[in-house]
PAFIKOL-318579 format. One line per 4 residues: their letters; for each residue x, z negated, y negated of C-alpha. Coordinates in nm, 2 decimals, m for minus. Layout:
% residues N
A) X Z Y  ... $
//
This chain:
% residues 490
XXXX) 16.05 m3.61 m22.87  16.07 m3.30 m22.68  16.42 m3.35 m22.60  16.43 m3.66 m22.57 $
XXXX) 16.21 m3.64 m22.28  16.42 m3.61 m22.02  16.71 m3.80 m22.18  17.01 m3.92 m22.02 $
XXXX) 17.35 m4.02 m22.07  17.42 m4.00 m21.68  17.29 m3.64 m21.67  17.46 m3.41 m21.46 $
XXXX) 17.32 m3.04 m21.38  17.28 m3.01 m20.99  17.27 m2.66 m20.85  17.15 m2.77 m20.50 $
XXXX) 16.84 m2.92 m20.65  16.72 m2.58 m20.79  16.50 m2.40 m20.56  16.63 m2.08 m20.45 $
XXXX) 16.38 m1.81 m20.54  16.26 m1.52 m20.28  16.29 m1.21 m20.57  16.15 m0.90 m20.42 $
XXXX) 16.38 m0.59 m20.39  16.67 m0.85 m20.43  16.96 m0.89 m20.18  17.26 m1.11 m20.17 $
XXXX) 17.58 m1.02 m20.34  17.79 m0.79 m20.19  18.06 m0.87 m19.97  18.42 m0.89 m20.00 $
XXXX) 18.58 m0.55 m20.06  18.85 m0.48 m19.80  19.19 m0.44 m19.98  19.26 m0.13 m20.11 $
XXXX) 19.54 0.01 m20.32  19.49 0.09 m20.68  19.33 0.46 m20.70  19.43 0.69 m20.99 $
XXXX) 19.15 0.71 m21.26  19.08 1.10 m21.31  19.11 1.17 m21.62  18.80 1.34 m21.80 $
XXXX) 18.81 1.76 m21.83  18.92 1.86 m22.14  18.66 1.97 m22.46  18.66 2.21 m22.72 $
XXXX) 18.57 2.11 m23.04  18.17 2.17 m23.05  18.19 1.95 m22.72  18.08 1.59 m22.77 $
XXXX) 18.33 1.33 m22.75  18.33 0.90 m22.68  18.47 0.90 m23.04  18.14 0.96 m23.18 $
XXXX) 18.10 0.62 m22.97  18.03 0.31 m23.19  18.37 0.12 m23.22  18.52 0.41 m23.04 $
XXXX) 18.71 0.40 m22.71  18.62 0.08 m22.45  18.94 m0.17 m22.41  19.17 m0.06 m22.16 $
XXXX) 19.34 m0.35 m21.91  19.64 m0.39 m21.71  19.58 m0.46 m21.36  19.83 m0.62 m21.11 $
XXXX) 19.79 m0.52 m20.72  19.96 m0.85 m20.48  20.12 m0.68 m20.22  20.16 m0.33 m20.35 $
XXXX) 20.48 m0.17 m20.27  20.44 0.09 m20.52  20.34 m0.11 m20.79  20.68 m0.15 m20.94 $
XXXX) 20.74 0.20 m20.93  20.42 0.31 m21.17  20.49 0.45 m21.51  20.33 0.14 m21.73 $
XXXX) 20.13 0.36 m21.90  19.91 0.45 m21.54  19.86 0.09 m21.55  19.62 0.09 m21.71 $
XXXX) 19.27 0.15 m21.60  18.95 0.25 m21.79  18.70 0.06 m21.57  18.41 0.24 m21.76 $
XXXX) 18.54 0.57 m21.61  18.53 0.43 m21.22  18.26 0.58 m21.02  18.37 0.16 m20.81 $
XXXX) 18.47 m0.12 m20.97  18.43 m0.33 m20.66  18.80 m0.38 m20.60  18.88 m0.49 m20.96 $
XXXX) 18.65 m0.77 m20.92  18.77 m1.08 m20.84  18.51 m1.24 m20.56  18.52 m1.61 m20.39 $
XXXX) 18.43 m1.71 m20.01  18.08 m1.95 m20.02  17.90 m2.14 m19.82  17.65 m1.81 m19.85 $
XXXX) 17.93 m1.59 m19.79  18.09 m1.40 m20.10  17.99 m1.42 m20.42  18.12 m1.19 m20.76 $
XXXX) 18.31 m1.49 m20.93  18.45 m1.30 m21.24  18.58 m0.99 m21.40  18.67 m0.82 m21.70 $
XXXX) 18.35 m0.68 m21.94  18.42 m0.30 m21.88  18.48 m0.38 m21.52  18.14 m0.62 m21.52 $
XXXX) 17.97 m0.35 m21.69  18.10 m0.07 m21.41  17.92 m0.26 m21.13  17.61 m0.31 m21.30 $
XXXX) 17.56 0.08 m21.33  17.73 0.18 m21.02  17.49 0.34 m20.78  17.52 0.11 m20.49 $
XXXX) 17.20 m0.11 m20.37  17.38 m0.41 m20.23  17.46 m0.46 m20.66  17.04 m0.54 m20.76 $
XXXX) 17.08 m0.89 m20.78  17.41 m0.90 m20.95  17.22 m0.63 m21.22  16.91 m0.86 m21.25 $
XXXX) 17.18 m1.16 m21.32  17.39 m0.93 m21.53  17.10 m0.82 m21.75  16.98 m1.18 m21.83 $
XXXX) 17.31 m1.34 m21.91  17.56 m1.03 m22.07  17.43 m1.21 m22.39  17.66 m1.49 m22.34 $
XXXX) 18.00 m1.26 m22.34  17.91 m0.95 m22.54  17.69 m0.83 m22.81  17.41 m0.56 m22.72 $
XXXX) 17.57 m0.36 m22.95  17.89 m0.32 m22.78  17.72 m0.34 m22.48  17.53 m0.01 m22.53 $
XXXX) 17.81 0.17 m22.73  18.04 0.12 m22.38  17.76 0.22 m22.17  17.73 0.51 m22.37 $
XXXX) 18.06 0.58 m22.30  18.03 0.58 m21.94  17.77 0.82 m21.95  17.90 1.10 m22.15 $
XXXX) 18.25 1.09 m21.94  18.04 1.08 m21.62  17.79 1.36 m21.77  18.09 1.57 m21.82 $
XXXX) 18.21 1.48 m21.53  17.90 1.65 m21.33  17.86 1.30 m21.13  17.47 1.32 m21.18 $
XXXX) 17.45 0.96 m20.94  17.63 0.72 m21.15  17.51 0.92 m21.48  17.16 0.82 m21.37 $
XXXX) 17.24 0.49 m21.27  17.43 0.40 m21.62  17.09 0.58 m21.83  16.85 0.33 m21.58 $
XXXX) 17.02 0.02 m21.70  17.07 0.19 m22.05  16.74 0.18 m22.09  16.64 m0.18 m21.90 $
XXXX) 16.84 m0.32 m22.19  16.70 m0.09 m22.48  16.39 m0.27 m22.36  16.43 m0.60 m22.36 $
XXXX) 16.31 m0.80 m22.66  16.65 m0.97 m22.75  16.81 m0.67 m22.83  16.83 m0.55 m23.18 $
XXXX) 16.99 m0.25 m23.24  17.23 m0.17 m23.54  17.23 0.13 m23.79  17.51 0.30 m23.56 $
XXXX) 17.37 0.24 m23.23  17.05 0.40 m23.33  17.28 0.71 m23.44  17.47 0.74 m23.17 $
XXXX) 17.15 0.72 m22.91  16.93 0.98 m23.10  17.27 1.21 m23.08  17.28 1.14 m22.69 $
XXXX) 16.92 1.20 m22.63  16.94 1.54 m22.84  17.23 1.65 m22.60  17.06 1.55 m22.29 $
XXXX) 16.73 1.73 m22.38  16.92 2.01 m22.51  17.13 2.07 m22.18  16.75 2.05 m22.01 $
XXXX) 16.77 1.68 m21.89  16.44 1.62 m21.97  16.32 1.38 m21.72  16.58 1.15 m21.86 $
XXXX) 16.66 1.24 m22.21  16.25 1.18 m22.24  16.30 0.77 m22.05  16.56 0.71 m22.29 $
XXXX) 16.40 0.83 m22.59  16.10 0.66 m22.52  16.26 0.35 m22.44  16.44 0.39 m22.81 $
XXXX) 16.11 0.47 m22.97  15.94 0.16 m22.85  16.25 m0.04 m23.00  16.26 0.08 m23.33 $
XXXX) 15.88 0.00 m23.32  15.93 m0.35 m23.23  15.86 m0.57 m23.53  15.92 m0.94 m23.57 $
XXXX) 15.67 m1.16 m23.36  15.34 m1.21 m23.53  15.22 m1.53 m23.36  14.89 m1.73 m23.44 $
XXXX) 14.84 m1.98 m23.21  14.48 m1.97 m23.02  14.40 m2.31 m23.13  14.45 m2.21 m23.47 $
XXXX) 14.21 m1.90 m23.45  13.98 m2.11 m23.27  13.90 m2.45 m23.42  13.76 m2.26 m23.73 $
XXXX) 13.49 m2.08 m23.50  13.36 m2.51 m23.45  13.26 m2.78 m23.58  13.44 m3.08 m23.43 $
XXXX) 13.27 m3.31 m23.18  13.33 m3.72 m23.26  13.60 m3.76 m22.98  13.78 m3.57 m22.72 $
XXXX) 13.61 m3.77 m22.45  13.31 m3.60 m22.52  13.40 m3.36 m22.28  13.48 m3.38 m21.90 $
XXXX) 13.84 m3.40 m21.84  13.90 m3.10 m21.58  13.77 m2.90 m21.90  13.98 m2.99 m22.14 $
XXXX) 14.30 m3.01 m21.92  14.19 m2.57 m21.88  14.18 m2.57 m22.27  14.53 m2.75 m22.29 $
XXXX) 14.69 m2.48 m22.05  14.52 m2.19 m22.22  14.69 m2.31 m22.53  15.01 m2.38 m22.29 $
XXXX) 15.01 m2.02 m22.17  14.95 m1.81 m22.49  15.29 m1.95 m22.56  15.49 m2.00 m22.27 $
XXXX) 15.41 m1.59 m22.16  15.55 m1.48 m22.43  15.91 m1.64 m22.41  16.20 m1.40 m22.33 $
XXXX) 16.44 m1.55 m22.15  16.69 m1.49 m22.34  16.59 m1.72 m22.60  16.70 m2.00 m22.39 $
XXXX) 17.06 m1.88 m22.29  17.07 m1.85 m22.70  16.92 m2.16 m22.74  17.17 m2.34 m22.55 $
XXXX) 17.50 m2.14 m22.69  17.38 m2.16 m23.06  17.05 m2.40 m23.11  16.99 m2.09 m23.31 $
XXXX) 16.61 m2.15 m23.41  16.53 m1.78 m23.58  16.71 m1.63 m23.25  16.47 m1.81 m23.03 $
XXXX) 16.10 m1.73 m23.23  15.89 m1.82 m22.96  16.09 m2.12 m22.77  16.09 m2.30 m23.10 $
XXXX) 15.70 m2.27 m23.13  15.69 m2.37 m22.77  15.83 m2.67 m22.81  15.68 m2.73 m23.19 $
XXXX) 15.33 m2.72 m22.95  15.47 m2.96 m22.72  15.52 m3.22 m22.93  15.23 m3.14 m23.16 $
XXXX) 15.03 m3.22 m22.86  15.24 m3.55 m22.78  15.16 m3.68 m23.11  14.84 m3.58 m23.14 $
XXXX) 14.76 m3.79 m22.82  14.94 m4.11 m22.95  14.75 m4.11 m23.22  14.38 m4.08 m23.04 $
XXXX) 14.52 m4.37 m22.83  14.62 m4.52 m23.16  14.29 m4.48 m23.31  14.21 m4.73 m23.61 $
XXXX) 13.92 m4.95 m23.57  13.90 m4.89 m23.20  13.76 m5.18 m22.94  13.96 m5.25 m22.68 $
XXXX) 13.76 m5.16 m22.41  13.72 m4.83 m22.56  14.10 m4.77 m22.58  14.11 m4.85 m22.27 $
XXXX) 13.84 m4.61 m22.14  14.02 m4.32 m22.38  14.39 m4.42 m22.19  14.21 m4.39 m21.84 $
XXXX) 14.04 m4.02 m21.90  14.41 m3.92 m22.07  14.50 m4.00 m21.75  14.25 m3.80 m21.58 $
XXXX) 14.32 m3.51 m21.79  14.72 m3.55 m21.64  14.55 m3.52 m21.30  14.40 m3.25 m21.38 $
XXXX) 14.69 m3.03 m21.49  14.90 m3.16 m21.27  14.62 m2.96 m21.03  14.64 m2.66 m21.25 $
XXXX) 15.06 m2.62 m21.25  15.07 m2.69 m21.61  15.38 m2.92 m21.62  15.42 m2.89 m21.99 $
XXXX) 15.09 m3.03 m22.11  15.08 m3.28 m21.87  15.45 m3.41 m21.97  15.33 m3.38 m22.31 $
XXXX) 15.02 m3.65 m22.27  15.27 m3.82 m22.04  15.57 m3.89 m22.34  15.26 m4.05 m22.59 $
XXXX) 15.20 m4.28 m22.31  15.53 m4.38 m22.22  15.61 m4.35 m22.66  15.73 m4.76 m22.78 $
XXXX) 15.36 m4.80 m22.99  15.16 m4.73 m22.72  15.34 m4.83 m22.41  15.40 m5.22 m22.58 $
XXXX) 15.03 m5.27 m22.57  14.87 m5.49 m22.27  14.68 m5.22 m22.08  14.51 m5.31 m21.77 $
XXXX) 14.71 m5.39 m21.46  14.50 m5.14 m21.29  14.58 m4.88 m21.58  14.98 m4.99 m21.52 $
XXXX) 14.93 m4.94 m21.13  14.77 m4.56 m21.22  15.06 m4.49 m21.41  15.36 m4.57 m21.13 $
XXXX) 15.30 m4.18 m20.99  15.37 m4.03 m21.34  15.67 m4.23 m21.40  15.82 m4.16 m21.09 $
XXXX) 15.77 m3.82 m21.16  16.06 m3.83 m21.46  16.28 m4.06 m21.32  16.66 m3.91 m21.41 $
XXXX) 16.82 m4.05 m21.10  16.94 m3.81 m20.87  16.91 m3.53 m21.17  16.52 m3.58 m21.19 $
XXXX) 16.51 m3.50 m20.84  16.14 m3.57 m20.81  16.01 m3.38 m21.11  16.25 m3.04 m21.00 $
XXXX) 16.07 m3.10 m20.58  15.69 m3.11 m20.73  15.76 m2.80 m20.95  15.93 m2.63 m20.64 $
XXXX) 15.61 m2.67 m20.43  15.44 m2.54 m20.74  15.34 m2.18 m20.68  15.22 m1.95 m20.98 $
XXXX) 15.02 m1.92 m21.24  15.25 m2.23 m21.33  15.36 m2.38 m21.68  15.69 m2.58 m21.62 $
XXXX) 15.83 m2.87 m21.86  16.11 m2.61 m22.00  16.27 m2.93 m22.16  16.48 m2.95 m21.87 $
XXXX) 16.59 m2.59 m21.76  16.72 m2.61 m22.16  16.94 m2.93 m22.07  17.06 m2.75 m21.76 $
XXXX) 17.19 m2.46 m21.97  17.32 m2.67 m22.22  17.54 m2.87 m21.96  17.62 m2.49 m21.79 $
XXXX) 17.74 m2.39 m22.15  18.01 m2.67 m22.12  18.16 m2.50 m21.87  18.45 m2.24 m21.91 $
XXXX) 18.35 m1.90 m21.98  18.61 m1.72 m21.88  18.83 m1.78 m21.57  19.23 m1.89 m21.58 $
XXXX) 19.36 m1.57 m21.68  19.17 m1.62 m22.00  19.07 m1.24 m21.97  18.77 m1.25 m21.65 $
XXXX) 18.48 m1.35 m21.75  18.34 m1.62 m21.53  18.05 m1.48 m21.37  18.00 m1.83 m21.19 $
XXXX) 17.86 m1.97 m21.43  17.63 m1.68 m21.54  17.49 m1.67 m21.16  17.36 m2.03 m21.22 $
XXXX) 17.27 m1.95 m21.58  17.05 m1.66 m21.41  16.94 m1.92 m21.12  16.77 m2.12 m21.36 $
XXXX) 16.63 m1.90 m21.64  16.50 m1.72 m21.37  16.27 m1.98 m21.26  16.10 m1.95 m21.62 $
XXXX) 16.08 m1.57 m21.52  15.90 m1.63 m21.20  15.65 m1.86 m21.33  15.55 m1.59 m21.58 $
XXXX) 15.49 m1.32 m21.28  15.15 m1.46 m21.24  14.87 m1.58 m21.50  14.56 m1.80 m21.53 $
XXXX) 14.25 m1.65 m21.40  13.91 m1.58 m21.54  13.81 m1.94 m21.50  14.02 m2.02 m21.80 $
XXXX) 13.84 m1.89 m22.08  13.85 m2.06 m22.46  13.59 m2.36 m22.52  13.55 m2.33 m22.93 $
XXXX) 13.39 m2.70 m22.90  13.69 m2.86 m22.72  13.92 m2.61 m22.94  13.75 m2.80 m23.23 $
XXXX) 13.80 m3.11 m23.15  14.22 m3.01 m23.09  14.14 m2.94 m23.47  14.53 m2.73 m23.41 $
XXXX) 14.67 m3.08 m23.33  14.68 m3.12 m23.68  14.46 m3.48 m23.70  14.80 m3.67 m23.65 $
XXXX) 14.96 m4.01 m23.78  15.35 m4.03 m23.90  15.56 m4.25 m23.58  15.58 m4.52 m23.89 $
XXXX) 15.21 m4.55 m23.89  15.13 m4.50 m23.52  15.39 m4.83 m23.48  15.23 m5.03 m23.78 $
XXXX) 14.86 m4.98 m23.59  15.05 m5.09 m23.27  15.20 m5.42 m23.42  14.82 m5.46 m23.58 $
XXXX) 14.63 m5.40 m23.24  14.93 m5.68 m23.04  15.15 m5.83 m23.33  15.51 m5.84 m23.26 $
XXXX) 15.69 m6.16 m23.16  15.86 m6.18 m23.50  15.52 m6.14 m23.67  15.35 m6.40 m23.38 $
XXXX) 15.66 m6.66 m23.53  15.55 m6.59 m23.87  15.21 m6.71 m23.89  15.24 m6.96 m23.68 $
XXXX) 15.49 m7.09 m23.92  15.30 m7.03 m24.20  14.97 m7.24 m23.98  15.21 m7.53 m24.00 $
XX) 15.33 m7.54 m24.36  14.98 m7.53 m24.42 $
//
């Protein structure tokens, strides 16, 4: 249900019709580099033996790459073996990178990995936005594990080096990824860090030897999401009221994005750029319960609209405050909830039935609102005018990275990774991230009456069911032949 929401076989991801978002601190990428020749890589000082080397580096020393230079007289005249260049050990990567001319100017278009990584941690402040883009989508070319044993790398050749700059520039993003939630760290890594924080402290770096080991300590205290949905804790605190309707519909549109928000805040992510390369449920904890709650909620709402024994009228009355309720959250920014009563409505049993034209005529805003045409164009403008606390329908950001996963990840020379399609990868999982920057007030506390009557969404009916009540409430044209030819054999 959940993904069928916003099914279509037309579907095509739109990059235009993604808001561009105003991220504080951010600028735009940097420019193209003027041409440069290729610089000689100094080499790193030679150590004695009780000096610490990049072979105690997981996986040992980063990939080295030959690099060509158009229009470089002295090219040809190189020794091949000063061809090649350890990106990690460039204070610049800029002019390895290969960068495209945009409407909005230049853009980084691709690279190779050690290159990719160079520019994350170089010290320049025209790379922040590239670096926020970089840290939410290196999960799609290289493992974290690699990720930190290079990066490690970088730092003890710059730390020998004496280049304090770009060594505190590398530990900063060292530690930005140490503390996101996605990474896990290996046996090795875990070695290799407490080594490197026991040289760094020892040689009286404190101020950073104590951010990294921090950030290393709250890691290996991590532990495997413990999640008990609100409802759940709730419902047991009541007893449950004889219908939903009961209770005014502004209230229990706040109860629905309570519920909405305990989950949706605490999505990395992540999860979705995982979700969309390997529909990898035990990689994506709290995505999957996300969108186990969505349709939880869906069904739950077919089925009070199903409800056995149920005058018309009254169905009718329950389908017009369900409405109300949509109204409601559409006023509150929760896009998710209100898709999810939305779905039920528009499901076959309940949408068959002969509601009201007046009903039908309340409905036409909603169902504009998911039209697919023009890439749901209409749904993608109200939630752009949609300023936080907001709870989007994530449905579709995880069909736009599913389409952007299509797409080549690395560029023609089958070595540079193509960072194109990572910007728009970070365009859109980014929206999830700035609807998270801000929550729901004090005005949305927990109801344990209307949390009783949600019962957890558990009071549901199987779709078989749900569509043998709907062919018993308006009997199908098949069943309508039936006794009627059974009337006349009579």
């Amino acid at each position: 249900m959940y993904n069928q929401l916003f099914h279509s076989q037309d579907y095509t991801f739109d990059d235009s019709l993604i808001p561009s978002l105003n991220i504080p601190d951010m600028v735009a990428p940097p420019p193209l580099p003027p041409k440069k020749r290729r610089r000689r890589v100094v080499e790193p000082v030679k150590q004695d033996s009780t000096t610490r080397t990049a072979s105690t580096v997981i996986n040992g020393s980063p990939l080295h790459s030959s690099v060509k230079h158009n229009g470089d007289d002295s090219a040809d005249e190189l020794d091949p073996a000063e061809e090649k260049i350890d990106y990690l050990k460039l204070e610049e990567a800029t002019p390895y990178l290969i960068f495209e001319q945009g409407d909005g100017g230049c853009t980084l278009k691709g690279g190779e990995i050690e290159a990719l990584i160079a520019y994350a941690a170089s010290t320049s402040s025209s790379v922040k936005q590239y670096t926020e883009a970089f840290l939410s989508t290196f999960y799609t070319f290289i493992t974290p594990d690699q990720l930190i044993s290079k990066l490690l790398y970088r730092l003890e050749y710059f730390y020998n080096q004496g280049n304090l700059a770009v060594w505190q520039a590398t530990t900063s993003l060292l530690v930005r990824i140490l503390s996101s939630q996605a990474v896990a760290l290996i046996k090795e890594a875990e070695i290799t860090l407490i080594e490197f924080i026991h040289m760094m402290l020892k040689d009286g770096n404190l101020k950073f030897g104590q951010l990294v080991r921090n950030a290393l300590v709250e890691k290996l205290n991590q532990k495997a999401p413990e999640f008990i949905p609100l409802s759940f804790a709730m419902c047991r605190k009541s007893g449950r009221p004889a219908s939903i309707n009961d209770f005014d519909a502004s209230e229990v549109a706040k109860q629905l994005t309570i519920l909405d928000a305990d989950y949706f805040y605490k999505i990395d992510v992540s999860e979705m750029l995982y979700w969309a390369k390997e529909h990898n449920e035990e990689k994506c904890p709290r995505l999957t319960l996300f969108t186990m709650h969505f349709n939880n909620v869906s069904q739950w709402t077919k089925s009070r609209l199903l409800e056995k024994d149920l005058e018309w009228k009254k169905r009718e009355k329950l389908m017009v405050y369900f409405i109300s309720v949509m109204k409601s959250l559409r006023e509150f920014g929760n896009f998710n909830a209100y898709l999810a009563i939305l779905s039920a409505i528009e499901s076959a049993p309940v949408s068959r039935l002969d509601w009201s034209e007046k009903i039908l005529k309340t409905l036409e805003e909603p169902r504009a609102l998911i039209d697919s045409r023009g890439s749901f164009k209409n749904y993608r403008q109200a939630f752009s005018q949609t300023k936080p606390p907001c709870i989007p329908y994530i449905g579709l950001y995880l069909q736009d990275l599913t389409f952007l996963e299509e797409q080549p990840s690395k560029l023609e020379d089958g070595v540079s990774v193509n960072f194109s399609k990572r910007w728009k990868q970070f365009r859109s999982v980014d929206h999830i991230r700035f609807s998270q920057t801000k929550q729901y007030g004090q005005d949305f506390h927990p109801d344990p009456n209307i949390m009783g009557v949600f019962n957890n969404f558990a009071d549901v009916e199987t779709d078989e069911s749900l569509w043998d009540r709907s062919t018993d409430i308006k009997p199908s044209n098949r069943q309508k032949s039936s006794t009627q030819s059974s009337s006349a054999n009579n």
